[in-house]
C-alpha positions as CSV (number, residue, x, y, z in Angstrom):
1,X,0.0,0.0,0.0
2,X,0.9,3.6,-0.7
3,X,-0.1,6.6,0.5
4,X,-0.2,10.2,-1.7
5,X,-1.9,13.6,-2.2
6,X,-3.9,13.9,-5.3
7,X,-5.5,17.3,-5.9
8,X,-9.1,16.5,-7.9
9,X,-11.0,19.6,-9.9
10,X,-14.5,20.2,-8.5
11,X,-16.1,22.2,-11.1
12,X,-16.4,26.0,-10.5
13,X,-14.8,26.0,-6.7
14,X,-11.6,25.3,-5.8
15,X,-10.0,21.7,-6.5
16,X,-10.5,19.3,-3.7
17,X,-7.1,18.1,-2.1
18,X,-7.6,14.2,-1.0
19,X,-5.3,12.0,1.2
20,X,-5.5,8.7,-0.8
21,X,-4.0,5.5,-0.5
22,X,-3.3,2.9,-3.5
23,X,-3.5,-1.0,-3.0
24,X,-3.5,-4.1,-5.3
25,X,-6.8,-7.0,-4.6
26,X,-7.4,-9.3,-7.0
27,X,-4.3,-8.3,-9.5
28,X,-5.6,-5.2,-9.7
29,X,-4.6,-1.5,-8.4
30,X,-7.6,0.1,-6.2
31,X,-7.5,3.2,-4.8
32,X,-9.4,4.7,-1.3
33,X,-9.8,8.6,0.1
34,X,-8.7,8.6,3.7
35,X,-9.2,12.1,4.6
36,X,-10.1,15.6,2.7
37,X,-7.4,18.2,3.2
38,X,-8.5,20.6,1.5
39,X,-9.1,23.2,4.4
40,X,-5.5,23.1,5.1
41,X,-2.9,25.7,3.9
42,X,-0.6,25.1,1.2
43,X,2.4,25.2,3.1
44,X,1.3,22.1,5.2
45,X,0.0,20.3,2.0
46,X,3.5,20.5,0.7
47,X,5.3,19.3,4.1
48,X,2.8,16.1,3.9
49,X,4.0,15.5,0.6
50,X,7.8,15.6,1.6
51,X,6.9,13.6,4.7
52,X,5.0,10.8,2.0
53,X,7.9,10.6,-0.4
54,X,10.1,9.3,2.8
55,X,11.8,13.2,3.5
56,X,11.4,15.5,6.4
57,X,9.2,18.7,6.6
58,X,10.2,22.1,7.9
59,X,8.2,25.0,8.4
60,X,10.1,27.3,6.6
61,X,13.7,27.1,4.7
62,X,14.1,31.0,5.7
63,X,13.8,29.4,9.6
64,X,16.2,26.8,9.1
65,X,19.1,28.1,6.8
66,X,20.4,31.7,7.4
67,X,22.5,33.5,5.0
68,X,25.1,34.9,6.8
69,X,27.1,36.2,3.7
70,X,27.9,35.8,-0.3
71,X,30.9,36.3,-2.0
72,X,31.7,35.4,-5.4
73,X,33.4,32.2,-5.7
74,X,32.9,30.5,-9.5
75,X,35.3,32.0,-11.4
76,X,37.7,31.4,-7.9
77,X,36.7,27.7,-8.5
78,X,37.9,28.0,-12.2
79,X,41.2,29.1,-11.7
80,X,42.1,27.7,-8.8
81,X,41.5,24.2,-10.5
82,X,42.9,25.0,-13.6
83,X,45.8,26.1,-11.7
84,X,46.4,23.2,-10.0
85,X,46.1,21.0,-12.8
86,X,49.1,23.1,-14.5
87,X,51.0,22.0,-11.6
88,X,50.6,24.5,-9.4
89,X,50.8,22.4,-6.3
90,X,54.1,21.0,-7.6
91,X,55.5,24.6,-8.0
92,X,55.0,25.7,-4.8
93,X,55.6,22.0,-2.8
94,X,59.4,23.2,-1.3
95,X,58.1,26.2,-0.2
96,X,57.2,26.9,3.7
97,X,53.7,24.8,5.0
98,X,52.3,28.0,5.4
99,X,53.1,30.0,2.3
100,X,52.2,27.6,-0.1
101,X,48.3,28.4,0.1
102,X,49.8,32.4,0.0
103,X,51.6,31.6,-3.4
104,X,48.5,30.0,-4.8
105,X,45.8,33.0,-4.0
106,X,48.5,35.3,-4.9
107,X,48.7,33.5,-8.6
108,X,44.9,33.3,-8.5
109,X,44.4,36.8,-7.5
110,X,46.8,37.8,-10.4
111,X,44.3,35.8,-12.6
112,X,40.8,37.5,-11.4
113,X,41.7,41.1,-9.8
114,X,45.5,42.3,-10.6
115,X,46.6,44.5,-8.4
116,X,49.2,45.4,-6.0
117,X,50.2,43.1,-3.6
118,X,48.9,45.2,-0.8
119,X,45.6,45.4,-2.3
120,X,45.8,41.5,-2.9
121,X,46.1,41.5,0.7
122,X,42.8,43.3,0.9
123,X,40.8,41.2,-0.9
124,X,42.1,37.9,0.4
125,X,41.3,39.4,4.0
126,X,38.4,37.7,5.1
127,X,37.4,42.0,6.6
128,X,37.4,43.1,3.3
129,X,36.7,40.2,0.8
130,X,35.8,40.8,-2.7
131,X,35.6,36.5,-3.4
132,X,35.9,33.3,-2.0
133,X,39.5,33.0,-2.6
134,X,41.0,33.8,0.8
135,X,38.2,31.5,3.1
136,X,38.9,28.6,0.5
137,X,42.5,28.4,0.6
138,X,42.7,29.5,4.0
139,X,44.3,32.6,4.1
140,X,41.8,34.7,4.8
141,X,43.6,35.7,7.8
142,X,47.4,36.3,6.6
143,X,48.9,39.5,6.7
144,X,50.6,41.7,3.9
145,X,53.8,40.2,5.3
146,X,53.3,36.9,4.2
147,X,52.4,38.3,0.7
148,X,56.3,39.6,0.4
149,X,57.9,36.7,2.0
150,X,56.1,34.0,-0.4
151,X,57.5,37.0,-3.2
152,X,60.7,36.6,-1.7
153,X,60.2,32.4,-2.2
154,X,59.1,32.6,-5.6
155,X,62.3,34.9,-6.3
156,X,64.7,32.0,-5.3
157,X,62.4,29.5,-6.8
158,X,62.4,30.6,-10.0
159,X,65.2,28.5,-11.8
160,X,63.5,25.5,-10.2
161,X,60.0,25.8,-11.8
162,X,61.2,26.9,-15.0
163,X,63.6,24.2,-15.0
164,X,60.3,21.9,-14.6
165,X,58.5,23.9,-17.5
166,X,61.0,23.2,-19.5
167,X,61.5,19.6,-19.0
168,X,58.1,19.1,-19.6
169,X,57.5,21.3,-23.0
170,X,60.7,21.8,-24.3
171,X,62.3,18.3,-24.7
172,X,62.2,17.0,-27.9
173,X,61.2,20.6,-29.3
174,X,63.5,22.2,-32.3
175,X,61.5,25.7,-32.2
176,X,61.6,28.6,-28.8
177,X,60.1,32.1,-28.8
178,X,61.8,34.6,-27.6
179,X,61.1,38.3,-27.9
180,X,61.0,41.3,-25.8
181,X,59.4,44.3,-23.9
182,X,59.4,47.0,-21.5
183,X,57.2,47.9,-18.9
184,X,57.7,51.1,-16.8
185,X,58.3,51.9,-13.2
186,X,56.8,53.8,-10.1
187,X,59.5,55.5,-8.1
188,X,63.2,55.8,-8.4
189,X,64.8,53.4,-6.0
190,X,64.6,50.4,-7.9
191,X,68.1,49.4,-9.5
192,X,66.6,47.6,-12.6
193,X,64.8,51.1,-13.9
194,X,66.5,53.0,-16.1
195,X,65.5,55.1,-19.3
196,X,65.5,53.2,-22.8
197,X,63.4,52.8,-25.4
198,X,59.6,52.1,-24.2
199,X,57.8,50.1,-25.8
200,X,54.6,51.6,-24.1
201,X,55.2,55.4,-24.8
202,X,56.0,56.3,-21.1
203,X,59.5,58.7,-21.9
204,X,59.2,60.2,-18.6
205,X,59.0,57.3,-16.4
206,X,61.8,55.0,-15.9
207,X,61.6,51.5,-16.9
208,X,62.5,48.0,-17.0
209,X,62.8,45.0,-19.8
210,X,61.7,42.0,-19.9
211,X,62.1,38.9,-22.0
212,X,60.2,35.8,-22.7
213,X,60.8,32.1,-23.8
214,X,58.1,30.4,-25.3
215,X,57.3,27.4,-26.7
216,X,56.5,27.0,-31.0
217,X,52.7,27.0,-29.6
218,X,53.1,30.4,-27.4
219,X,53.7,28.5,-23.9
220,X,55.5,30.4,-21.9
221,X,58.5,28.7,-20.2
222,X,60.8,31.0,-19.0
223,X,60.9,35.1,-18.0
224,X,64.1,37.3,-17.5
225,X,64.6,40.8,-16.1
226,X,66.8,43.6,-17.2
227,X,67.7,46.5,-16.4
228,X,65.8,49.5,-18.5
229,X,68.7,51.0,-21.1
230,X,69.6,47.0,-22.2
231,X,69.5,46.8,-25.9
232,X,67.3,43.7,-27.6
233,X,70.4,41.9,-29.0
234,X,72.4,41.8,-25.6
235,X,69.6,39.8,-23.9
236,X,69.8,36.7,-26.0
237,X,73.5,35.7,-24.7
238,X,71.9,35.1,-21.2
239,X,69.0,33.4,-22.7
240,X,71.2,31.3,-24.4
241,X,73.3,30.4,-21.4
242,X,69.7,29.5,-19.7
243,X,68.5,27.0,-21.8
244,X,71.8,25.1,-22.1
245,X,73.3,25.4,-18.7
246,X,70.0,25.7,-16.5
247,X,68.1,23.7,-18.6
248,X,70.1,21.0,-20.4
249,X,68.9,21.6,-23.6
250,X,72.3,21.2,-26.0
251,X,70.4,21.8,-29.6
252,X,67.3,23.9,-30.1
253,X,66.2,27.0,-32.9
254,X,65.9,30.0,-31.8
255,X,62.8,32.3,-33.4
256,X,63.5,36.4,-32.9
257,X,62.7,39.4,-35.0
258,X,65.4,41.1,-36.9
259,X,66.3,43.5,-34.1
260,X,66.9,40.6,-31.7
261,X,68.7,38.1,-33.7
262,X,71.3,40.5,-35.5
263,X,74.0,39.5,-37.2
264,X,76.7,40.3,-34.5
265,X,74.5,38.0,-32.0
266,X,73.9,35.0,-34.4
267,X,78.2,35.2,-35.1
268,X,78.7,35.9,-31.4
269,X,76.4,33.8,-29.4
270,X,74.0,31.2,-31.5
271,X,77.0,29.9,-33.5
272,X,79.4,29.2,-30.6
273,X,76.8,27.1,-28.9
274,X,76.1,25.5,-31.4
275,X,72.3,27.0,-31.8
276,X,70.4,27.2,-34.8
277,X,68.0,30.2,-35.7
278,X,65.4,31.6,-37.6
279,X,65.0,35.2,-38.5
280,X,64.7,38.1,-40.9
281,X,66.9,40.9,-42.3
282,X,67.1,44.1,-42.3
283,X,66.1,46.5,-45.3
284,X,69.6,48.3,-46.0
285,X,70.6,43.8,-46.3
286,X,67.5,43.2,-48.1
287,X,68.2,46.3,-50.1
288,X,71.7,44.3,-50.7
289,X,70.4,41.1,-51.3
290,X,68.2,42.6,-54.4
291,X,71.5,43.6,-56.1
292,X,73.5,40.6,-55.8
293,X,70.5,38.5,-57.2
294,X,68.8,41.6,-59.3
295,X,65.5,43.0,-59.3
296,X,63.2,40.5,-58.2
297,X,60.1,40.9,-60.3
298,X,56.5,39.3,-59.1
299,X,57.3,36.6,-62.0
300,X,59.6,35.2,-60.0
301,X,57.6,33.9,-57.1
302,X,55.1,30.8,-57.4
303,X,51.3,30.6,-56.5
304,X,53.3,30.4,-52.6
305,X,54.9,33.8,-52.9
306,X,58.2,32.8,-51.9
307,X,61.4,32.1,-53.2
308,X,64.4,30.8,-51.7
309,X,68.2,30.8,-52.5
310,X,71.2,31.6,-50.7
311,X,74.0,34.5,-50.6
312,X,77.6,34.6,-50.0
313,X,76.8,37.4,-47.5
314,X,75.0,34.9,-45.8
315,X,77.3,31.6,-45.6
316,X,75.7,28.3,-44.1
317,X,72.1,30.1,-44.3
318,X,68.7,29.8,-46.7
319,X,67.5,32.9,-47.3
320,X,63.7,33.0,-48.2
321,X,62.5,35.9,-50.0
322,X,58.7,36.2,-49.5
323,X,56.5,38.6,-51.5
324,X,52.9,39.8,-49.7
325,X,50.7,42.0,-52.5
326,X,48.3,43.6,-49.7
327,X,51.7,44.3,-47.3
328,X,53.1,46.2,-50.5
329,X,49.7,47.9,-51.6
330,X,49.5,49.1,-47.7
331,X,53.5,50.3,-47.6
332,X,52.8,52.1,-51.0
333,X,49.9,53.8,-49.6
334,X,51.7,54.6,-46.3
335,X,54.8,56.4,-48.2
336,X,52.5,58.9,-50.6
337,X,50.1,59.7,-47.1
338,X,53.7,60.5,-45.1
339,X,55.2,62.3,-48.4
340,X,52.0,64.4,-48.8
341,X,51.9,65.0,-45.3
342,X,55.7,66.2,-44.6
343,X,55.3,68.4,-47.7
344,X,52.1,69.9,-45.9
345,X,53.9,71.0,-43.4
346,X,57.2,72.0,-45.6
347,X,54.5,74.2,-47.1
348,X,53.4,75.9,-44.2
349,X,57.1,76.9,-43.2
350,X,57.9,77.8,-46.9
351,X,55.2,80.7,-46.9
352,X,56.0,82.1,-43.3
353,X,59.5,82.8,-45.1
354,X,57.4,84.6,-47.7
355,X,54.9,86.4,-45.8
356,X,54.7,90.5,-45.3
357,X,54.7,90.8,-41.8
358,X,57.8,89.2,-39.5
359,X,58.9,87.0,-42.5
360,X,60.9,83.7,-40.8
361,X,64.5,84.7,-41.7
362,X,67.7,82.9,-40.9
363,X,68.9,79.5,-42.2
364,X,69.6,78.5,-39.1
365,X,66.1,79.0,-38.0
366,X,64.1,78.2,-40.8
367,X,66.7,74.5,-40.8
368,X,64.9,74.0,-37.3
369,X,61.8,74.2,-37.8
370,X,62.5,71.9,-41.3
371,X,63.9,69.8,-39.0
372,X,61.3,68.7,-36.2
373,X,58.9,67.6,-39.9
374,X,61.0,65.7,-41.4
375,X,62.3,63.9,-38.0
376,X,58.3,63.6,-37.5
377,X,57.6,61.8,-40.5
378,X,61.0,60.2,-41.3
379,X,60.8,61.5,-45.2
380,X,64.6,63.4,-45.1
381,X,65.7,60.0,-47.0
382,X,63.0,60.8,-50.0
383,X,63.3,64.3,-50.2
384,X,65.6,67.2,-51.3
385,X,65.5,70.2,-49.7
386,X,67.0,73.7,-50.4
387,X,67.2,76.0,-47.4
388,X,68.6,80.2,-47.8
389,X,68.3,82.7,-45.4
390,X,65.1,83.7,-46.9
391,X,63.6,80.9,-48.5
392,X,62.9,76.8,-48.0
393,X,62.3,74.8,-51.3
394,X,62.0,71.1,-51.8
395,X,62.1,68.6,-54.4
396,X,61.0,64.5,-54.6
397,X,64.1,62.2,-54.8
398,X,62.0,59.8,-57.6
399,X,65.2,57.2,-57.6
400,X,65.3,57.2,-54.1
401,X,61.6,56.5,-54.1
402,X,61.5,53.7,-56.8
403,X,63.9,51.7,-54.9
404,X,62.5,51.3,-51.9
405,X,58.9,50.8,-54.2
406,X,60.5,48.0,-55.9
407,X,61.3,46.7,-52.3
408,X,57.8,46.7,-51.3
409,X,55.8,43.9,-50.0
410,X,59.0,42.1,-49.5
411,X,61.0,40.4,-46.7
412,X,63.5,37.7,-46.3
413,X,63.5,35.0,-43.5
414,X,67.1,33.3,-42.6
415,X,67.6,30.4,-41.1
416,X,70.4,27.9,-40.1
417,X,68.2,25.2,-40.1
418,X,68.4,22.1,-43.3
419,X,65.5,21.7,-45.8
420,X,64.8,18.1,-44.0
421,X,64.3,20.4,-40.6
422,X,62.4,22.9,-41.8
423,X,61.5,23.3,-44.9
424,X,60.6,26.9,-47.0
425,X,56.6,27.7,-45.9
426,X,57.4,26.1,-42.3
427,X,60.3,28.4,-41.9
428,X,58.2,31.7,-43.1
429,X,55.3,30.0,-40.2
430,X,58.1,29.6,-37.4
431,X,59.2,33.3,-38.1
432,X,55.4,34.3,-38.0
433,X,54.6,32.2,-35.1
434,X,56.5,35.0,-32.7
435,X,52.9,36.6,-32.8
436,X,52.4,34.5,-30.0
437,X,54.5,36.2,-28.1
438,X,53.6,39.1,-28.9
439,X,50.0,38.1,-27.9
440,X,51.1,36.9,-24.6
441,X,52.9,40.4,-23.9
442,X,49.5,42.3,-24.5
443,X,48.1,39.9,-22.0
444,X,50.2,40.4,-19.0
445,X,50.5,44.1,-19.7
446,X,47.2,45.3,-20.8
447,X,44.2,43.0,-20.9
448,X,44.4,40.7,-18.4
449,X,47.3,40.1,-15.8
450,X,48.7,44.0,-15.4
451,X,52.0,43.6,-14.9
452,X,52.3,47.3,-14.9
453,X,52.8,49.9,-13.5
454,X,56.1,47.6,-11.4
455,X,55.2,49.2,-7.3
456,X,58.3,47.2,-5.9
457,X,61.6,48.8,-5.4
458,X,63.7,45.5,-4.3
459,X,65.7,44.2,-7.1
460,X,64.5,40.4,-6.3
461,X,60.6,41.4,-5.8
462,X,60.6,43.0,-9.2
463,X,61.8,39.7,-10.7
464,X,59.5,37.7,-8.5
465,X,56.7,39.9,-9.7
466,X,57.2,39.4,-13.2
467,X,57.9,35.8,-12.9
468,X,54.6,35.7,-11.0
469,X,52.2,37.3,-13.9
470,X,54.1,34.7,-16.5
471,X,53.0,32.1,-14.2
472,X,49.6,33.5,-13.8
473,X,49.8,33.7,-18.0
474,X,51.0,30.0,-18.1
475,X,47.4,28.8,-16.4
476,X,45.7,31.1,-18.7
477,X,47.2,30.3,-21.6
478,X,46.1,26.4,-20.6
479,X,42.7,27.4,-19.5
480,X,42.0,29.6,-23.0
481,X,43.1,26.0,-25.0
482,X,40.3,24.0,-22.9
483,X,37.8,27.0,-23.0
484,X,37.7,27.5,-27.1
485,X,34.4,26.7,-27.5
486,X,32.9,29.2,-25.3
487,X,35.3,32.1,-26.2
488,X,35.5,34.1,-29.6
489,X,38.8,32.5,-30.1
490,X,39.1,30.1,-33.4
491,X,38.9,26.3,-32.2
492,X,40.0,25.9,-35.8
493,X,42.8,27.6,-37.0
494,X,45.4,25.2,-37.4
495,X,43.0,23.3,-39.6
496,X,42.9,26.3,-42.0
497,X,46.3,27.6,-41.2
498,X,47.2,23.7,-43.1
499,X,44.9,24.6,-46.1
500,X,46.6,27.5,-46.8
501,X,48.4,27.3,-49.7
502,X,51.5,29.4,-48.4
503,X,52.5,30.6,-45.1
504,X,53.5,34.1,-46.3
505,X,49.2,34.1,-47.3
506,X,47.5,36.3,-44.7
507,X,45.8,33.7,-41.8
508,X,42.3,33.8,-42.4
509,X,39.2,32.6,-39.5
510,X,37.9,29.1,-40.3
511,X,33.9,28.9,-41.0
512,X,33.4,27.7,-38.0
513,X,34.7,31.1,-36.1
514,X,33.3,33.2,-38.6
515,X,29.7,31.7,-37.9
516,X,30.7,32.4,-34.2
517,X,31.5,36.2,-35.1
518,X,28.3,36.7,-37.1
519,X,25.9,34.8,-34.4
520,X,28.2,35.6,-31.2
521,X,26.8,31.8,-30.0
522,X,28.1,28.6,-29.5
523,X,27.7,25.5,-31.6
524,X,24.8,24.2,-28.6
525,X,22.8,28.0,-28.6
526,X,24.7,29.4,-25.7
527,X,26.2,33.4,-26.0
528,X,30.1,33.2,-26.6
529,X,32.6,35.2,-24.3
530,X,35.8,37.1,-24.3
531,X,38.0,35.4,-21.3
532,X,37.4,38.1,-19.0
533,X,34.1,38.4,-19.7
534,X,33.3,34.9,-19.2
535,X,35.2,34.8,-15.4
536,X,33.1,37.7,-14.8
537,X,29.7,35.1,-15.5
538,X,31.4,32.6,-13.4
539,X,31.7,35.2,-10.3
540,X,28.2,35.1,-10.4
541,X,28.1,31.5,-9.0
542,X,28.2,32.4,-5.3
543,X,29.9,31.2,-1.9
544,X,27.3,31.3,0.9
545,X,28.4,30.9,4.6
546,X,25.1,29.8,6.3
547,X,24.0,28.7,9.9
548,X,21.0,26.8,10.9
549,X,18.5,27.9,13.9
550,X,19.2,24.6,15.7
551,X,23.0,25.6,15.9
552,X,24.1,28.8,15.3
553,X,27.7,28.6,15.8
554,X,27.9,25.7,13.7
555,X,28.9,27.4,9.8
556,X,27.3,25.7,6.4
557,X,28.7,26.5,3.0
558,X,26.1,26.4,0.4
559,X,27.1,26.8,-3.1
560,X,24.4,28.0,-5.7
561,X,23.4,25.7,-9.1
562,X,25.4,26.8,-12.1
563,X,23.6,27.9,-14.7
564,X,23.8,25.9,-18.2
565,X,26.8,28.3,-19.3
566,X,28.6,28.1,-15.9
567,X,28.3,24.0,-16.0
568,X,29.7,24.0,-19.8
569,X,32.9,26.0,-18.3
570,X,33.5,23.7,-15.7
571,X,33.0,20.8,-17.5
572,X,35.0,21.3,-20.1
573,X,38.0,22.6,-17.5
574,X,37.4,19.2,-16.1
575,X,36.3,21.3,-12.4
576,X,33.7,20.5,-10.2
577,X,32.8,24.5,-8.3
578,X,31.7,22.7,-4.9
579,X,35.1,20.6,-4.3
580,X,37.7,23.3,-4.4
581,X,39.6,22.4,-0.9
């Protein structure tokens, strides 16, 4: 026998609500009202019904459960997880019992709120809170101390965990990254800052450079600081030294623009150690290159657009020449804008020499003003001028200009490397592939991680702070491969990178990510995200700390239901939110 709650319609009044029981006579299934309930509230009708399927009725779930707080906690899940399975844990397993839980909110943290390490502090502080990250590894407690001396760790730790990155991405690889960037300082105490070229713009502020090793794929393995004035090509000799003496790695090829990987460094540094290298030159050796083999006309390249051969400027090397129609279109364009442009201006000087009232007169003066256009525009090279005491006049150097036209749309990629290594397109792809640098770059300085503006003024935490955002960009860069079909990002671009009929082609979106673009959804009808936009969805999934009226003293943590977009972006990290201890 079985007893239930069956609510029956009774016409034009309200349906009646009958306590039945169900039993079996004779083979068959009967049925028998034991009691009407319809004069009893709703809320009673429904703890009967719990109490008949075998659970146990409350009054009220606001009188049993009370909310004592919220914070945000799913995209805390997310990260954390994906951090530790990027081996996270392994990292940070010499390091002191109680700063290893520091080191991993302070490379979350880095992940969902960068900021300085004293405002770290305030958001892991269980006081001032902005997520679940300091109650669920337990440091919501610590002090801004313990912050600095896990950055002190990490600082003599480094060569250990990138040792371990290494080992486990670079053996059996033939291909690095490495490239290079600046990022500016607040202060002057620092030793590392001094004034050099920035990258970012910021001449009045000093600065610092750093470089990065990555893998063919854009994994980063490796970071090193140095001190603001140091010049691209001296940075690769201590790279260099790195890989083969930190790391072990006796034979690998090295991918750097032409700035990095001059001449001087490849004769200086990559040959003695027996590195190989792929690169690109420089215009005035392109220029060079163009008379020893003549002109080289469009018929020359294939359907690929390159063309390889060698030079005796170049001993040992395969140069490949690669022509791009849309790059030389869009230099062509750029010289005629600049040349109409400087000559603007030229004009604007030339008749304020001319003019009635307070003509400009002296050649001195008139050289001065000539001279902050044409540095502006970089023209002098294309353009002949005539300064007088009285007068400015100019003319178009047309052979000048014709030879670097004939130039355009061109560069050359050099490479050590045999034909059975790499051969012509994969070379022109290896010497592309550095965009994943620079793409990692933009990430820690702009969009996601903030590596600037550099607060610290101790050598050591400088370096540990930069080593700590490449980290924090090593877990990211894992997490974006695993979350491609929820972000913007193409799932398929190796697939149509292969398609291509030449590397030296421009990289164009596969259907797939164009359909994505036009319908900004998913393949299953849910909305598509940028990476930070889609940990800022996650944060919605929420931490509760809750007590019961029985036991107030006694804490329960409640996490709320993901929603259909928040369970795809756990499942495919492989995370369950609830189990983040």
């Amino acid at each position: 026998m079985a007893m239930y709650i069956e609510s029956v319609p009774n016409r034009d009044s309200p349906p009646a609500v009958l306590l039945r029981e169900s039993y079996r006579e004779d083979g068959k299934v009967r049925k028998r009202t034991l009691a009407n309930l319809s004069c009893l509230s709703a809320e009673v009708i429904e703890g009967l019904k719990v109490l008949l399927r075998g659970g146990v009725a409350v009054p009220s779930a606001d009188s049993v459960f009370t909310v004592e707080r919220s914070l945000p906690h799913g995209h805390v899940a997310a990260v954390l997880g994906a951090a530790r399975g990027s081996g996270s844990s392994a990292w940070f397993g010499s390091a002191p019992q109680d700063l290893q839980p520091v080191l991993q909110a302070m490379l979350v943290a880095r992940l969902l709120e960068p900021a300085s390490k004293l405002a770290t502090h305030r958001m892991l502080h269980d006081d001032t809170a902005t997520s679940s990250l300091g109650r669920v590894l337990g440091v919501d407690q610590c002090s801004a101390d313990d912050l600095y001396r896990a950055l002190d760790w990490l600082h003599e730790a480094q060569p250990a965990i990138e040792r371990r990155l290494a080992r486990q991405h670079l053996l059996g690889s033939t291909l690095v990254l490495y490239d290079l960037t600046s990022t500016w300082l607040t202060g002057r105490c620092c030793k590392l800052a001094a004034r050099g070229h920035s990258r970012d713009g910021k001449r009045d502020d000093p600065q610092i450079v750093f470089g990065l090793v990555c893998t063919a794929e854009g994994c980063p393995i490796s970071v090193e600081v140095f001190k603001g004035n140091t010049a691209d090509p001296a940075t690769v000799g201590a790279q260099v030294v790195k890989l083969k003496e930190r790391f072990g790695i006796e034979r690998v090829a090295w991918a750097g623009d032409r700035g990095m990987l001059t001449s001087a460094r490849i004769e200086q540094v990559l040959k003695p150690q027996g590195m190989d290298w792929v690169s690109s030159l420089r215009a005035p050796q392109i220029a060079q290159l163009a008379a020893e083999h003549g002109p080289f006309q469009p018929s020359l390249f294939d359907e690929r657009n390159l063309l390889e051969l060698t030079s005796q400027h170049f001993p040992d090397e395969r140069l490949v020449v690669c022509r791009n129609p849309l790059l030389a279109e869009e230099r062509a364009r750029k010289r005629l804008d600049l040349l109409a442009a400087t000559e603007a201006d030229l004009a604007k000087i030339a008749a304020a020499t001319q003019r009635a009232r307070n003509p400009l007169r002296g050649e001195q003066a008139i050289a001065l003003r000539v001279g902050r256009v044409i540095e502006h525009f970089h023209m002098a090279k294309h353009l002949a001028l005539t300064i007088t005491d009285t007068s400015l006049s100019w003319t178009r150097k047309h052979d000048a200009i014709a030879a670097e036209a004939a130039l355009d749309g061109l560069y050359v990629i050099r490479t050590s490397l045999s034909k059975d290594k790499l051969d012509a397109n994969a070379a022109v792809g290896a010497y592309k592939s550095l965009a994943h640098v620079e793409r990692a770059f933009r990430s820690m300085k702009t969009v996601d991680l903030n590596v600037r503006p550099v607060f610290h003024y101790n050598e050591q935490r400088v370096r540990a702070h930069v080593f700590l955002c490449m980290l924090a960009y090593y877990v990211e860069w894992h997490m974006r491969q695993r979350l491609k079909p929820m972000l913007f990002d193409d799932e398929y671009l190796d697939e149509a990178s292969a398609s291509r009929a030449s590397a030296v082609a421009k990289a164009v979106r596969s259907e797939q990510a164009k359909t994505k673009d036009a319908s900004k959804r998913a393949e299953d009808g849910l909305p598509l995200h940028s990476f930070r936009t889609l940990l800022k969805d996650l944060a919605t999934l929420t931490y509760n700390i809750t007590h019961t009226a029985l036991n107030p003293q006694a804490k329960i943590t409640l996490t709320t239901r993901p929603t259909p977009l928040q369970d795809k972006a756990f499942k495919l990290l492989g995370l369950n939110p609830a189990c983040t201890q």
